[in-house]
N, C-alpha and C positions, 0 to 999 in steps of 0.2 A: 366354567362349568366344573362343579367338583365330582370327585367321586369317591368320595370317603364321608362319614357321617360326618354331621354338621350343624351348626347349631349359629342363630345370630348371632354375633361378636362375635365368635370364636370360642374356645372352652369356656365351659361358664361353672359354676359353683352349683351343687349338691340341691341348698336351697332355691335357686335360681330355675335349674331342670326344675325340682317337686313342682315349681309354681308355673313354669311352662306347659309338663305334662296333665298340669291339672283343668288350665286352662284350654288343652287341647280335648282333651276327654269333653269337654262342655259345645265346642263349637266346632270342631272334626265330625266327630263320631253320633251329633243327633239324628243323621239320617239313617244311617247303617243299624243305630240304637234302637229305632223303634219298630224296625223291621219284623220283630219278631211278634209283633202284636197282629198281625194279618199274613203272613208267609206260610203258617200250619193250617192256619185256615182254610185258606185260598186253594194249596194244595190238593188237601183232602175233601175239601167240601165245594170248590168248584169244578174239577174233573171228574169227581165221582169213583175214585181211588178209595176204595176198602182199607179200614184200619186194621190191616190183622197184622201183624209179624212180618212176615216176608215187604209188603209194603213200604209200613213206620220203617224199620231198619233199612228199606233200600234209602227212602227218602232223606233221612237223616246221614247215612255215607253222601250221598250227592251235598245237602247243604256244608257239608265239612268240610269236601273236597271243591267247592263252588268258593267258602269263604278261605283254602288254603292256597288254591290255584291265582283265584283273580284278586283277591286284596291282600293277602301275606306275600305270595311269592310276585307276583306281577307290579301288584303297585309300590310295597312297600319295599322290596328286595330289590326289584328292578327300576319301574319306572322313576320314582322319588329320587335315582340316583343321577336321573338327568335334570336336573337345577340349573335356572338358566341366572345365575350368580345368587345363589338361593332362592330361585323363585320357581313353581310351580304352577300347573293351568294348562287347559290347552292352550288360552293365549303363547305362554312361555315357551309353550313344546313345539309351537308353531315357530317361534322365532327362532326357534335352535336348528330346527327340522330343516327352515328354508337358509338359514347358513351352513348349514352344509352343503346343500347342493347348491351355493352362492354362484352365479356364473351360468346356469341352467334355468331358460324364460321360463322354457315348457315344467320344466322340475317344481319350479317356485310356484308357477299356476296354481299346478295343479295341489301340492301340498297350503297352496294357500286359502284354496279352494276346501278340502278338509278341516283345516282347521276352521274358516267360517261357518261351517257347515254344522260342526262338533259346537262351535259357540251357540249355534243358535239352537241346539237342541239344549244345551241349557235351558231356554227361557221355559221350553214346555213343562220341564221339570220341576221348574222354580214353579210351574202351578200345579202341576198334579200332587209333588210334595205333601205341599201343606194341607192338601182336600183331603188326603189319603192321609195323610197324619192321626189330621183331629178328627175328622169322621171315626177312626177303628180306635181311638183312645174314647171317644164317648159312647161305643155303640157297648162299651163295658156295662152302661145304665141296662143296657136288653135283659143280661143277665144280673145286674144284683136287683135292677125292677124290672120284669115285664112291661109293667102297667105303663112305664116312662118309654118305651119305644117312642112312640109321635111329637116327645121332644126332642131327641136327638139330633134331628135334622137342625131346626131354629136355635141348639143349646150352638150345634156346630158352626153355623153360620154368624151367630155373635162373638163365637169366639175367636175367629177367622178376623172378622170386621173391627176387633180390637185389637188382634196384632196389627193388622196396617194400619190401624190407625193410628198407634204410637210408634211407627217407622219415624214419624217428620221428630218426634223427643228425642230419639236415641235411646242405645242399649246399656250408656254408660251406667245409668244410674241402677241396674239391675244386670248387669253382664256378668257381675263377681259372683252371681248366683248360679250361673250356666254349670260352671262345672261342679261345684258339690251340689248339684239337685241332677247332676247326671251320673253322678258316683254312686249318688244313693241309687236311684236307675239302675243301673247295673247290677250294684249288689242284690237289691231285693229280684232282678232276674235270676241272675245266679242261685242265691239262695230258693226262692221258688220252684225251681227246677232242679236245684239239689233233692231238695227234698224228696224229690215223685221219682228220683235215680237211685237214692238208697230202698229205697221201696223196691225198684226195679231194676236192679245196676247189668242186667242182660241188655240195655239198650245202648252199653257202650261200648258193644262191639260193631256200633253201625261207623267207629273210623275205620274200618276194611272195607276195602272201595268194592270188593269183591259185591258187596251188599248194593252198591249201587248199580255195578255189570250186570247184574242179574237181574236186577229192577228192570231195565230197559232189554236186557233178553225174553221176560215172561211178558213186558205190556207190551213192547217192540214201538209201531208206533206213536201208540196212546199214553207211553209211557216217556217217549221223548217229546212228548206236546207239555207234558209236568214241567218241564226245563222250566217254560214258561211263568212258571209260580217258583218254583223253585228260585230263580233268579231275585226276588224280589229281596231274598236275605243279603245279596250281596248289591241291593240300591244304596247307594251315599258313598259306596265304596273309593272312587274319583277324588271326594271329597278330601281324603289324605294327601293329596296330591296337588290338588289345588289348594289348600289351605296351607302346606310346607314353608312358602315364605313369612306365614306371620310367626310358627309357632320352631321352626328348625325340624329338622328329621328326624335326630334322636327321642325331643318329647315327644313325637308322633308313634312313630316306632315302640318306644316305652310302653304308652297307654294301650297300645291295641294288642300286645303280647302279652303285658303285665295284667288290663283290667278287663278289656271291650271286649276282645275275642273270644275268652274263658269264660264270661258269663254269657253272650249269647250263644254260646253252643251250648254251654250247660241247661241252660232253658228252652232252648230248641228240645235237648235231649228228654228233659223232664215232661214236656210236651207231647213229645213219643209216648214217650211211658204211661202216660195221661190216656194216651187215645187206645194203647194196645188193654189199659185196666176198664175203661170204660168209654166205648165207642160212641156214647150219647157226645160227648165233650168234644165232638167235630165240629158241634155248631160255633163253638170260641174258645179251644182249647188253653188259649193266656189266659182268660180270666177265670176260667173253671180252674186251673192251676191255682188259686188262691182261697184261701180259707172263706169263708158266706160275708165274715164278721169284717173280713180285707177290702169286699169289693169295693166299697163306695171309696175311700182310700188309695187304691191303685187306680180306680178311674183319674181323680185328681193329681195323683203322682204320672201316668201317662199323659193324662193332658197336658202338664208341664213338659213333659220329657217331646210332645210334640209340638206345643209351640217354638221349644227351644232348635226342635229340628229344622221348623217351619224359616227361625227368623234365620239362622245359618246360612238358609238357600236364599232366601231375600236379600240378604245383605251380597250374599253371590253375584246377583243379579244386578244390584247396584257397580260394584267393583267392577264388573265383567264390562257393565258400560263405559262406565270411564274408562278402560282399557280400549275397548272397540273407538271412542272418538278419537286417544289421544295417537293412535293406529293408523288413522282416515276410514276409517270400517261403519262411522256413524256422526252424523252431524253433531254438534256442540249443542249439547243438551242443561239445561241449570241442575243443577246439584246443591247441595247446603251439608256443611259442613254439623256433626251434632255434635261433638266434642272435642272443645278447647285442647285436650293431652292428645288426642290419637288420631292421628292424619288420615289415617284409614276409613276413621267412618263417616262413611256419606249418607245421606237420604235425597233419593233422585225420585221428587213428584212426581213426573208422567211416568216412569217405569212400576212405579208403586202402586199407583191406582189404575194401571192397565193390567197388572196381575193381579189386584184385589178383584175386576170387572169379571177377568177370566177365571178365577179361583171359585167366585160366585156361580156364573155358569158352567162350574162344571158341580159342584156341590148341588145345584138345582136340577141336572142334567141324568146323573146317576145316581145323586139319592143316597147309595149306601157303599161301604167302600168293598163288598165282594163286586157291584156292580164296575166299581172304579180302577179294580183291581186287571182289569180289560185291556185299561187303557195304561197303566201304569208298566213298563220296564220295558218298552219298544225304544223309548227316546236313549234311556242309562245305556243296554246294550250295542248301540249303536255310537252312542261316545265314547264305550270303550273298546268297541272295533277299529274306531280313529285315532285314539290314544296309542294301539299298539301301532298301526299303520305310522303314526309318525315316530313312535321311539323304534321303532327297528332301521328307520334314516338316521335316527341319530347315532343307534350304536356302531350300525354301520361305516358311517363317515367320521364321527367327533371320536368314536370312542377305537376306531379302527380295530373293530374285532373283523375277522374273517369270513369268506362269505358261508361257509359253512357254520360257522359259529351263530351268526345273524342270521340265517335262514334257521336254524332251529330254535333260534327263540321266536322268529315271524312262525313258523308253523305250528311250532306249539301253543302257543296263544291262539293264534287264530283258529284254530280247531273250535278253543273253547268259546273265543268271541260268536264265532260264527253258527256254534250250534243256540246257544243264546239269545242272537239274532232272530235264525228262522225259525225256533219253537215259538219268540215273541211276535214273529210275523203271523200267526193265524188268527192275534187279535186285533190286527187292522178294523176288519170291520167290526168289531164289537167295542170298539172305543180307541184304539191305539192309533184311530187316525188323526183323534185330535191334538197329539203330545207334535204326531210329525206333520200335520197341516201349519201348526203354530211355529213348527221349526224351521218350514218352508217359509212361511210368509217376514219370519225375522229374518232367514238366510236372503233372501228377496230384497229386503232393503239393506242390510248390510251391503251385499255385491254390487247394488245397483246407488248406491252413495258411493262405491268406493270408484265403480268404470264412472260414474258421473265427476268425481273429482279428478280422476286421469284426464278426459277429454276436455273439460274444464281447461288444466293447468294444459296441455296439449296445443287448446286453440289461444290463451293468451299467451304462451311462450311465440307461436309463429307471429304473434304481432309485437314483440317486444323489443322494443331499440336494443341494442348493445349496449352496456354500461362504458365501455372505453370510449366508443364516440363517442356518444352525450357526453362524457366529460372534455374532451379533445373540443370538440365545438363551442364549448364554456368559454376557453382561453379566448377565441378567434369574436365571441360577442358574448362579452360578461353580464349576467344579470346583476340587477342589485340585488346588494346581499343586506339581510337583517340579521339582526343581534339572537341568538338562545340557538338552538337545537329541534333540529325538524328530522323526527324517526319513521323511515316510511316502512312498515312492514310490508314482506315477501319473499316468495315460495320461487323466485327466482332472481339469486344474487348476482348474476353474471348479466341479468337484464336490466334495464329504468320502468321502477314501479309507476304503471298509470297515474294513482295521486301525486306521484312528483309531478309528471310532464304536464297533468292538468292543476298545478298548483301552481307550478312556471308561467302557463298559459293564460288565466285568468289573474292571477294576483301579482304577475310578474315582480315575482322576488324568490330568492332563493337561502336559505337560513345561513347563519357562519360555519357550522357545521351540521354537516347532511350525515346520516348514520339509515342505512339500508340492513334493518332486521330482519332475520332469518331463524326462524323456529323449527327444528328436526328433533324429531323422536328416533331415539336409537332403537334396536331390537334388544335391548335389554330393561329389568325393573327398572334400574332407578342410575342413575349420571352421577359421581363425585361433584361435589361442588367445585375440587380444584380442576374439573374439565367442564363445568357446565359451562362459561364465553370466551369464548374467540375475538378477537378483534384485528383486524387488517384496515391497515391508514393508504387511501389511495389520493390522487391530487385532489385537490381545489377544494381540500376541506370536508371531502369523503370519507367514509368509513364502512368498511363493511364488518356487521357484527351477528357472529351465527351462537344461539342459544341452545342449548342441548337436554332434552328431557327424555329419560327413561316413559315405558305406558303406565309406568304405576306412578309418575313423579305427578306433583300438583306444579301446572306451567303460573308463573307468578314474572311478569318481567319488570315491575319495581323493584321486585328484591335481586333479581341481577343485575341492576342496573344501578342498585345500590352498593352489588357486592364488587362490583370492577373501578367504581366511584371508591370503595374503604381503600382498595389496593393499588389506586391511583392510576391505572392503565388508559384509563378514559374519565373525565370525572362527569357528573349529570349533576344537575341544579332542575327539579322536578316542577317548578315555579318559572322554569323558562325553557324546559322543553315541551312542544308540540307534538303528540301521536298523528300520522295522516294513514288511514285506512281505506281501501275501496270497497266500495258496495257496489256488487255486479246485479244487474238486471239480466238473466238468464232469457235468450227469444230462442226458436226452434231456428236448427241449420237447415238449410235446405236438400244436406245428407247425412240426417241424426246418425250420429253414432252408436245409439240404443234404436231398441225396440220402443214404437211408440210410447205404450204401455209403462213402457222404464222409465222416456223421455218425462212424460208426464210425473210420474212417482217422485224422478230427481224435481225438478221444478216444484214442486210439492215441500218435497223436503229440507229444498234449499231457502225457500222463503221463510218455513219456520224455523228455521236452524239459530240457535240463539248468537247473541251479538259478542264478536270477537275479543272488546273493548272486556267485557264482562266476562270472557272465559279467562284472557290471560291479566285479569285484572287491573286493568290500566282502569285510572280514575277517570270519570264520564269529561269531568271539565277540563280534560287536557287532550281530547280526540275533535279529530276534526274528519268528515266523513266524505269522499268524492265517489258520485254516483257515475259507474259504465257500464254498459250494453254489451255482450257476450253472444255469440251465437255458438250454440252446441247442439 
């Protein structure tokens, strides 16, 4: 873990940053980016907050002090500095959080338990996002056409159903556009909003928080219910944080104090100025901010800048999975790879078209994004209540600050998480149930895959021979041995995998060398290759070989088994070794370990979990498959 700023490779060159930082402006910052195109809105026109002076000026101190508090000072000053070998996420934070308190059941639970929890409000987000993106980037048509209102909905829904539907192409061929079409974004925010602040430049006395105290003194607590909207300027905020391992923390850092920050406050501010010169402009004060001749122009220009937000969080959403399987957090799902250069990006079908179903029904559902805007910042604040909840374990234990030290960053944050939280809690029933029902029903199958692979490996560990006898008994009545190499994978190396003892059994023979594979995910991104295998030589032609994969690493055991083959440790001849895997038939114990309910769900999700052979890419014609019965 570092704690000093950082960047991939280590110092990098001038040009190298420019082209970091630019890239990050493009795929960081599309969520945070477009925030400002329904955040004033929402504000003023869904609580029913008068645009007068006292107001605008409270309002605009609180989003200043909303985007200084929780994305400057929290994520970017603080949390960004917990890097779990450069890497970011709550996955990451999770694995930092439970290595500290390493040695503690109860500790690890429950911090493991958050961090599940934090993952899977992801996914709700990963739909609300996009609905709430393109919906308030085309409802721009209301204002530059009236008459175009009744297409909005069908324009929004096509253009929805064409992002995911070139998920399965990839981003490569058009990702180099992300970030100078979100430069320009920015700029024409800034500018835009410049503009209505030289007209008005009294609205830049709303950084005196004093303007936001006193907001919440005169509405008291109709005025802390705003929080509620208010929040919405600092949604994608996280994003900086989960995105650190692709792009380093300086270009992130750079782009949000040099470009992102200063134009959406600027436009927020010119926003103000907008509403306090002409109170009509409540009904979509972003687009009234622009000249008559601009609108059809900035509609097109936000509709990019929200696809581009759109596709950030999908591709989130992708990553986040493969992270959760390679975990045990989720069955082995297919994914496909979309570009040859970038290891990174995946397109995972059933994650794709189950957020395109949901993205649908909620576009159908609420229609318009004031209506959506209900349901949208319950899931975000609530991830970032779990974010700080695990970085105050970390600073705590990794970074051994003091407990005073640590409790005032835990309280101070939490003050602000938590009023965040319960302003966002009074839109439960107005829509905010849907972000945390979906968060439930993900958190649900993650936790219930994960105790389902515990009891699993639980009830085949109590039936499993010792690996020292079985070999000891070898000497005392030799099998025959045949010619090549026979790899039994398993998840327990000190035992004898069932397809050995049922390969003995039936085929009575036993290969010249036996090699007992063992695949472990560390809690960190990614393995050195010079520690990715192990090998340990035991009698009679034994070998035990443990393979080591970071959550972010892609598991490949040809190419380790190629790479301990270049450096002679063990050599492999792939034309005369044999893969032996087991396939469990899962029946009920006769004292489930789960709840009914679960038991079912696991067996559910264990029959469609995709095929082992095909995750860790072993070629089909080199596996050989023995079917056994399990009772859990």
């Amino acid at each position: 873990m570092s704690h000093e700023p950082s960047a991939p490779g280590g110092a990098i060159s001038r040009k190298r940053l420019a082209a970091l930082t630019l890239a990050a402006t493009g795929i960081v910052y599309g969520d945070i980016g477009t925030s400002p195109l329904y955040t004033m809105k929402e504000v003023f026109g869904g609580h029913g907050i008068a645009p007068v002076e006292a107001n605008v000026l409270g309002i605009l101190s609180l989003v200043f002090w909303a985007l200084m508090l929780v994305v400057s000072l929290k994520y970017v000053v603080f949390i960004m500095r917990a890097d779990n070998r450069g890497e970011g996420g709550i996955m990451a934070l999770t694995a930092l959080a439970n290595r500290a308190v390493a040695g503690s059941k109860g500790k690890m639970w429950l911090l493991t338990v958050l961090g599940m929890f934090g993952a899977a409000l992801f996914y709700g987000d990963g739909v609300i996002t996009p609905a709430m993106s393109v919906l308030s980037a085309v409802e721009g048509l209301n204002i530059a056409a009236p008459g175009l209102e009744r297409f909005v909905l069908p324009i929004s829904l096509c253009v929805l159903l064409a992002l995911f539907w070139m998920q399965s192409r990839g981003t490569a061929s058009v990702g180099a556009l992300f970030g100078p079409v979100m430069v320009i974004w920015f700029l024409t925010l800034g500018l835009l909003g410049l503009l209505q602040v030289v007209e008005h430049p009294y609205v830049l006395k709303a950084v005196n928080p004093l303007y936001g105290v006193n907001f919440f003194i005169e509405h008291r607590w109709h005025g802390f219910l705003a929080l509620g909207s208010v929040v919405l300027a600092v949604t994608g905020g996280e994003a900086l944080y989960a995105d650190m391992g692709h792009f380093g923390r300086r270009p992130i850092k750079l782009a949000w104090f040099g470009l992102v920050l200063p134009c959406i406050y600027m436009n927020y501010l010119g926003q103000g100025a907008l509403l306090l010169s002409d109170p009509e402009a409540v009904r979509n004060p972003f687009y009234l901010l622009a000249p008559s001749w601009a609108l059809y122009p900035m509609v097109g220009l936000a509709t990019a800048a929200a696809i581009i937000a759109s596709q950030a969080v999908i591709s989130g959403a992708f990553s986040l999975t493969r992270q959760a399987t390679q975990l045990g957090y989720c069955p082995r799902i297919a994914y496909i790879h979309t570009s040859h250069k970038e290891i990174g990006q995946i397109y995972v079908p059933g994650v794709n078209w189950t957020l395109l179903l949901a993205v649908v029904a909620v576009v159908l559902g609420f229609r318009s994004s004031s209506n959506l805007a209900s349901a949208y910042g319950i899931a975000v604040t609530l991830t970032m209540l779990i974010d700080t909840l695990l970085a105050f374990v970390v600073v705590q234990h990794l970074w051994n600050w003091s407990i005073g030290k640590g409790l005032v960053f835990l309280v101070g944050f939490l003050i602000v998480d938590l009023a965040f939280v319960i302003a966002c809690a009074v839109k439960v029933v107005d829509g905010g149930w849907f972000p945390l029902a979906m968060g439930l029903a993900v958190f649900s199958l993650l936790a219930t895959w994960k105790r389902g692979r515990t009891l699993l490996k639980e009830r085949t560990d109590t039936e499993t021979m010792p690996l020292d006898i079985f070999i000891s008994s070898l000497f005392h009545s030799p099998p025959r041995r045949v010619e090549g190499t026979g790899i039994f994978m398993t998840s327990t190396p000190s035992g004898v995998p069932r397809p050995l003892l049922h390969n003995l059994l039936h085929n009575k023979v036993l290969h010249e060398r036996v090699v007992l594979l063992t695949v472990i995910t560390e809690d960190v991104p990614s393995v050195p290759d010079i520690d990715r295998v192990e090998i340990e030589e035991l009698d009679y032609g034994f070998y035990r070989m443990y393979v080591r994969y970071g959550f972010k690493d892609e598991p490949d055991i040809p190419a380790a088994m190629q790479a301990v083959t270049e450096d002679g440790r063990l050599p492999f001849h792939m034309m005369e070794t044999t893969f032996f895997l087991g396939r469990e038939k899962l029946v009920p114990h006769i004292k489930p370990g789960m709840a009914m309910w679960r038991e079912r769900l696991f067996f559910f999700m264990f029959r469609n979990a995709g095929s082992a052979a095909d995750f860790f890419k072993i070629p089909p014609n080199r596996v050989v498959e023995f079917g056994t019965q399990v009772e859990i």
